[in-house]
N, C-alpha and C positions, 0 to 999 in steps of 0.2 A: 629361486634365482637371485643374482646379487645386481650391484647397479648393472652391470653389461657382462655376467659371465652363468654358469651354470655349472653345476657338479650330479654326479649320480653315484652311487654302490650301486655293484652288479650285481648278481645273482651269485657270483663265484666270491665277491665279498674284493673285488678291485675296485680303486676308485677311478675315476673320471670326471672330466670337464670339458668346456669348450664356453667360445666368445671372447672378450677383449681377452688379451695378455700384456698391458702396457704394463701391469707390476708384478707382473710372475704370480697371477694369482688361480693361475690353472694348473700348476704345481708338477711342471714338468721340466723345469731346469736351465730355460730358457725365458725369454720375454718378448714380447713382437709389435708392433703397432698393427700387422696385418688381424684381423678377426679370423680366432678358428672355427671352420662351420662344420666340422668334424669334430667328434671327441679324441681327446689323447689321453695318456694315461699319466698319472701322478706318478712321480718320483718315490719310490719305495712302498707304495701299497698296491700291491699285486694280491691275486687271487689267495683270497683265506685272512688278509689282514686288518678289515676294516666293517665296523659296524655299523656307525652312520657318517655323515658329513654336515658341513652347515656352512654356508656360503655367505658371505657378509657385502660391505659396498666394492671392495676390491682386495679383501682376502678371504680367505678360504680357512677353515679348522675341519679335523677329522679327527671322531674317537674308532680308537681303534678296537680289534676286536680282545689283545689285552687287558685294557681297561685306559692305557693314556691317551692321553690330548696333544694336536701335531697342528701346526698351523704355518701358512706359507702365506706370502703375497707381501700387498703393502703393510709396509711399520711405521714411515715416517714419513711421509712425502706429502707435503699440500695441503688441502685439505681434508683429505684421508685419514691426514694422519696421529696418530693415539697409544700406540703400545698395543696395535689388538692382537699380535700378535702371542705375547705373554710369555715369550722368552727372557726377560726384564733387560736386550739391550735396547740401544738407538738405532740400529739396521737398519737402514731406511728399506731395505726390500729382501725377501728370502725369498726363491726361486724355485725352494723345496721345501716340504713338508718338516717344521721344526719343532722341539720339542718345548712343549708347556713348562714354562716351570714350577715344578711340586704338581704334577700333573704327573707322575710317570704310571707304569704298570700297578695295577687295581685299584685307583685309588677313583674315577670316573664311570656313572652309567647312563650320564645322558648331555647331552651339549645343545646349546642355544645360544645362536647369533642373530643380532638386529639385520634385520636384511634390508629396513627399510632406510634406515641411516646409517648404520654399515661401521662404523668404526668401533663398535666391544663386543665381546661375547661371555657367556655364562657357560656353568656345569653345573650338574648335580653330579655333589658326590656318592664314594659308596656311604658314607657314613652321613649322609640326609643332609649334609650341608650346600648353601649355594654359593659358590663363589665367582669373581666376574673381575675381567683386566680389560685394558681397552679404556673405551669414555661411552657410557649408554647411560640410560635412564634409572638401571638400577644401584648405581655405585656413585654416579656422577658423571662429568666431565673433566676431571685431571686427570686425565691418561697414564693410566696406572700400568705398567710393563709387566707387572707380573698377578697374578691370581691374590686378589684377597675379600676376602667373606662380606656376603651380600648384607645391609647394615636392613635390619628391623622384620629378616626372613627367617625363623626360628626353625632350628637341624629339625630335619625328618617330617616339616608341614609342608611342604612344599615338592609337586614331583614333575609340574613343568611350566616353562614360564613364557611367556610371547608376548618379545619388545615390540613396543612401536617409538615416533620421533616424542620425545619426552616426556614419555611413560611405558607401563605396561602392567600383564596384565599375567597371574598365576594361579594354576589349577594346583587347590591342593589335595592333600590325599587323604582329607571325606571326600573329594567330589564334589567342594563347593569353589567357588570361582572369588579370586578380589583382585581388584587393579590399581591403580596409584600413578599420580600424574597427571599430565594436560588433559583436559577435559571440554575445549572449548567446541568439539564439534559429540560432545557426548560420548568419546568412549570410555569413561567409567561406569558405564550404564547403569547410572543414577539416574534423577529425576533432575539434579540441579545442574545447567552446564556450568561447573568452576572447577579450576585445577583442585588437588588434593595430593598435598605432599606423606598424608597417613593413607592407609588403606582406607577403600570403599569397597563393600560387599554388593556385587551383581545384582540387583533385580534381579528374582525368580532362579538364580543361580544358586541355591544354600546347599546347605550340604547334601551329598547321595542325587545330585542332581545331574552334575556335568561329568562327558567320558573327555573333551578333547577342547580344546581351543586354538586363534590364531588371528595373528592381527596386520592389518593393514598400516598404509602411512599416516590414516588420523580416523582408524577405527579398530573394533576387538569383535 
Protein backbone atom coordinates (compact mmCIF):
# COMPACT_ATOMS: atom_id res chain seq x y z
CA UNK A 1 0.00 0.00 0.00
CA UNK A 2 0.98 3.64 -0.61
CA UNK A 3 0.19 6.73 1.72
CA UNK A 4 -3.87 6.20 1.13
CA UNK A 5 -4.19 3.90 -2.08
CA UNK A 6 -3.58 0.27 -3.01
CA UNK A 7 -2.91 -1.58 -6.38
CA UNK A 8 -2.92 -5.56 -7.16
CA UNK A 9 -2.05 -7.98 -10.62
CA UNK A 10 -4.72 -10.26 -11.01
CA UNK A 11 -4.37 -13.44 -11.94
CA UNK A 12 -5.29 -12.72 -15.59
CA UNK A 13 -2.14 -10.35 -15.37
CA UNK A 14 -4.66 -6.89 -15.15
CA UNK A 15 -3.85 -4.21 -13.03
CA UNK A 16 -5.81 -2.63 -10.24
CA UNK A 17 -6.26 -0.14 -7.46
CA UNK A 18 -8.50 1.44 -5.20
CA UNK A 19 -8.36 4.35 -2.22
CA UNK A 20 -7.67 8.05 -2.49
CA UNK A 21 -7.48 9.31 -6.16
CA UNK A 22 -6.82 13.15 -5.40
CA UNK A 23 -3.65 12.64 -7.98
CA UNK A 24 -4.71 10.18 -10.43
CA UNK A 25 -2.81 7.76 -8.69
CA UNK A 26 -5.12 4.75 -9.34
CA UNK A 27 -4.58 5.15 -12.91
CA UNK A 28 -7.71 5.16 -14.35
CA UNK A 29 -8.15 8.46 -16.13
CA UNK A 30 -9.85 10.40 -13.88
CA UNK A 31 -9.23 11.96 -10.20
CA UNK A 32 -11.68 12.25 -7.29
CA UNK A 33 -11.44 13.50 -3.76
CA UNK A 34 -14.28 10.86 -3.09
CA UNK A 35 -12.16 7.29 -1.69
CA UNK A 36 -12.55 4.27 -3.95
CA UNK A 37 -13.65 1.33 -1.69
CA UNK A 38 -13.96 -0.69 -4.82
CA UNK A 39 -11.20 -1.56 -7.26
CA UNK A 40 -11.04 -0.09 -10.80
CA UNK A 41 -9.02 -0.88 -13.49
CA UNK A 42 -6.00 0.89 -14.70
CA UNK A 43 -5.91 2.61 -18.05
CA UNK A 44 -4.39 0.32 -20.49
CA UNK A 45 -3.33 -2.85 -18.51
CA UNK A 46 -5.92 -5.17 -19.02
CA UNK A 47 -5.71 -8.99 -18.86
CA UNK A 48 -2.10 -10.43 -20.07
CA UNK A 49 -0.25 -6.96 -19.69
CA UNK A 50 1.26 -6.67 -16.61
CA UNK A 51 3.74 -8.46 -14.34
CA UNK A 52 3.97 -6.67 -11.17
CA UNK A 53 3.25 -3.18 -9.71
CA UNK A 54 4.66 -0.98 -7.07
CA UNK A 55 2.77 1.56 -5.35
CA UNK A 56 4.51 4.70 -3.82
CA UNK A 57 3.19 7.76 -1.45
CA UNK A 58 0.75 8.92 -4.28
CA UNK A 59 1.83 7.34 -7.47
CA UNK A 60 1.75 4.21 -8.84
CA UNK A 61 4.61 2.41 -11.44
CA UNK A 62 3.95 -0.98 -13.17
CA UNK A 63 6.38 -3.32 -15.16
CA UNK A 64 4.89 -4.63 -17.52
CA UNK A 65 4.77 -8.04 -18.78
CA UNK A 66 7.10 -6.74 -21.88
CA UNK A 67 9.69 -5.76 -19.85
CA UNK A 68 8.79 -1.72 -19.54
CA UNK A 69 8.19 0.61 -16.91
CA UNK A 70 4.72 2.80 -16.81
CA UNK A 71 3.93 5.03 -14.13
CA UNK A 72 0.83 7.47 -13.35
CA UNK A 73 -0.21 9.68 -10.53
CA UNK A 74 1.59 12.62 -8.88
CA UNK A 75 4.73 14.29 -10.51
CA UNK A 76 4.74 17.56 -9.06
CA UNK A 77 2.48 18.82 -6.61
CA UNK A 78 3.42 19.72 -2.85
CA UNK A 79 4.90 17.73 -1.11
CA UNK A 80 4.78 14.79 -3.12
CA UNK A 81 6.46 16.08 -5.45
CA UNK A 82 10.02 14.79 -7.31
CA UNK A 83 9.94 13.44 -10.98
CA UNK A 84 8.76 9.99 -9.52
CA UNK A 85 7.32 9.59 -12.33
CA UNK A 86 10.40 9.39 -14.83
CA UNK A 87 9.00 10.51 -17.84
CA UNK A 88 11.61 13.56 -17.43
CA UNK A 89 8.68 16.25 -17.80
CA UNK A 90 7.16 18.77 -15.02
CA UNK A 91 3.45 17.33 -15.28
CA UNK A 92 2.44 17.94 -12.20
CA UNK A 93 -0.19 14.87 -12.47
CA UNK A 94 -0.69 11.83 -15.11
CA UNK A 95 -4.03 10.11 -14.79
CA UNK A 96 -2.75 7.21 -16.82
CA UNK A 97 -0.27 4.83 -16.83
CA UNK A 98 3.18 6.67 -18.49
CA UNK A 99 5.79 5.67 -20.09
CA UNK A 100 9.42 5.48 -18.30
CA UNK A 101 12.01 7.07 -19.96
CA UNK A 102 14.73 4.66 -21.45
CA UNK A 103 12.63 2.22 -19.65
CA UNK A 104 10.77 0.88 -22.87
CA UNK A 105 10.26 -2.96 -23.85
CA UNK A 106 13.13 -5.57 -22.43
CA UNK A 107 15.13 -3.48 -20.92
CA UNK A 108 13.33 -4.08 -17.06
CA UNK A 109 12.86 -7.29 -14.66
CA UNK A 110 12.10 -6.01 -11.51
CA UNK A 111 10.69 -2.53 -9.83
CA UNK A 112 10.96 -0.95 -6.41
CA UNK A 113 9.23 1.81 -4.96
CA UNK A 114 9.63 3.56 -1.55
CA UNK A 115 6.31 3.08 -0.19
CA UNK A 116 7.10 4.38 2.97
CA UNK A 117 8.15 8.06 1.76
CA UNK A 118 6.72 7.53 -1.50
CA UNK A 119 8.27 10.16 -3.86
CA UNK A 120 11.24 7.66 -6.14
CA UNK A 121 11.30 4.42 -7.36
CA UNK A 122 14.09 1.88 -8.79
CA UNK A 123 14.49 -1.03 -11.31
CA UNK A 124 16.51 -3.64 -11.92
CA UNK A 125 17.52 -4.01 -15.28
CA UNK A 126 17.82 -6.90 -17.65
CA UNK A 127 21.49 -6.11 -17.89
CA UNK A 128 22.06 -6.16 -13.74
CA UNK A 129 22.05 -2.61 -13.57
CA UNK A 130 20.08 -0.44 -10.90
CA UNK A 131 18.74 2.48 -11.80
CA UNK A 132 16.24 5.07 -9.71
CA UNK A 133 14.29 8.71 -10.68
CA UNK A 134 12.33 10.35 -8.27
CA UNK A 135 14.16 11.56 -4.81
CA UNK A 136 14.79 8.43 -2.40
CA UNK A 137 17.46 7.39 -0.42
CA UNK A 138 19.37 5.57 -3.01
CA UNK A 139 20.24 8.35 -5.64
CA UNK A 140 19.38 11.30 -3.38
CA UNK A 141 17.01 14.02 -3.15
CA UNK A 142 17.17 16.29 -6.39
CA UNK A 143 14.31 14.91 -8.14
CA UNK A 144 15.62 13.49 -10.81
CA UNK A 145 12.77 13.07 -13.87
CA UNK A 146 14.20 10.62 -15.52
CA UNK A 147 16.03 7.09 -14.60
CA UNK A 148 19.72 7.33 -13.94
CA UNK A 149 22.14 4.55 -12.33
CA UNK A 150 22.20 3.83 -8.74
CA UNK A 151 25.83 5.50 -7.57
CA UNK A 152 28.05 2.75 -5.55
CA UNK A 153 25.58 -0.51 -6.76
CA UNK A 154 27.87 -2.53 -9.10
CA UNK A 155 25.67 -4.09 -12.54
CA UNK A 156 24.67 -7.64 -11.77
CA UNK A 157 25.20 -7.58 -7.47
CA UNK A 158 22.33 -6.63 -6.70
CA UNK A 159 18.62 -8.48 -7.37
CA UNK A 160 16.47 -6.55 -5.01
CA UNK A 161 16.42 -3.56 -2.95
CA UNK A 162 13.89 -2.32 -0.05
CA UNK A 163 13.75 1.57 0.60
CA UNK A 164 13.01 2.97 3.73
CA UNK A 165 12.86 7.14 4.96
CA UNK A 166 16.65 7.71 4.47
CA UNK A 167 17.90 4.67 3.63
CA UNK A 168 17.77 1.05 2.57
CA UNK A 169 18.42 -1.93 2.36
CA UNK A 170 19.65 -4.67 -0.78
CA UNK A 171 19.56 -8.38 -1.27
CA UNK A 172 22.25 -9.34 -3.28
CA UNK A 173 22.73 -12.22 -5.45
CA UNK A 174 24.89 -14.49 -3.06
CA UNK A 175 22.12 -14.06 -0.65
CA UNK A 176 23.79 -11.92 1.53
CA UNK A 177 22.01 -8.67 2.64
CA UNK A 178 23.76 -4.65 3.07
CA UNK A 179 22.05 -1.53 3.83
CA UNK A 180 23.12 1.97 3.94
CA UNK A 181 21.58 4.98 5.57
CA UNK A 182 19.87 6.24 8.69
CA UNK A 183 20.42 4.02 11.31
CA UNK A 184 19.30 5.93 14.32
CA UNK A 185 16.56 3.35 15.35
CA UNK A 186 19.04 0.38 14.17
CA UNK A 187 18.12 -0.54 10.79
CA UNK A 188 21.31 -1.23 9.41
CA UNK A 189 21.34 -4.08 11.63
CA UNK A 190 24.72 -3.43 12.91
CA UNK A 191 25.78 -3.28 16.44
CA UNK A 192 26.41 0.55 16.36
CA UNK A 193 23.20 2.91 16.10
CA UNK A 194 24.77 5.69 13.39
CA UNK A 195 23.82 6.56 10.00
CA UNK A 196 26.26 5.18 7.31
CA UNK A 197 26.47 6.83 4.04
CA UNK A 198 28.95 3.42 2.72
CA UNK A 199 27.48 0.06 3.02
CA UNK A 200 27.09 -1.96 6.20
CA UNK A 201 26.83 -5.71 5.97
CA UNK A 202 23.81 -7.33 8.09
CA UNK A 203 24.63 -9.18 11.13
CA UNK A 204 24.12 -12.93 10.44
CA UNK A 205 22.93 -12.02 6.97
CA UNK A 206 26.48 -13.07 4.71
CA UNK A 207 26.36 -14.51 1.90
CA UNK A 208 23.98 -17.89 0.95
CA UNK A 209 22.01 -16.72 3.92
CA UNK A 210 18.91 -14.43 2.89
CA UNK A 211 15.93 -15.47 0.16
CA UNK A 212 13.81 -12.11 0.69
CA UNK A 213 13.70 -8.93 2.51
CA UNK A 214 11.54 -5.71 3.31
CA UNK A 215 11.37 -2.61 5.21
CA UNK A 216 9.40 -0.54 7.20
CA UNK A 217 9.34 3.46 8.03
CA UNK A 218 12.53 3.20 10.28
CA UNK A 219 13.24 -0.50 10.14
CA UNK A 220 14.41 -3.59 7.52
Amino acid sequence: PGASHSCAVKTDGSAICWGENRYGQLGNGAYSDDIETSPVSVSSLGSGTTADISVGGVHTCALKKDGSVVCWGNNGVGNYSGGQLGDGTNEPVRFVPTQVSGLGKGTTAAIFTNRTEGNGTCALKTNGAIVCWGENSVIGYNRHQTPIPAPDLTPGTIKYLSIYRKGFCALKTDNSVICSGRNIEGQLGGNVKIGNSIFTQVSGLTKGTTDAITSGLYYT
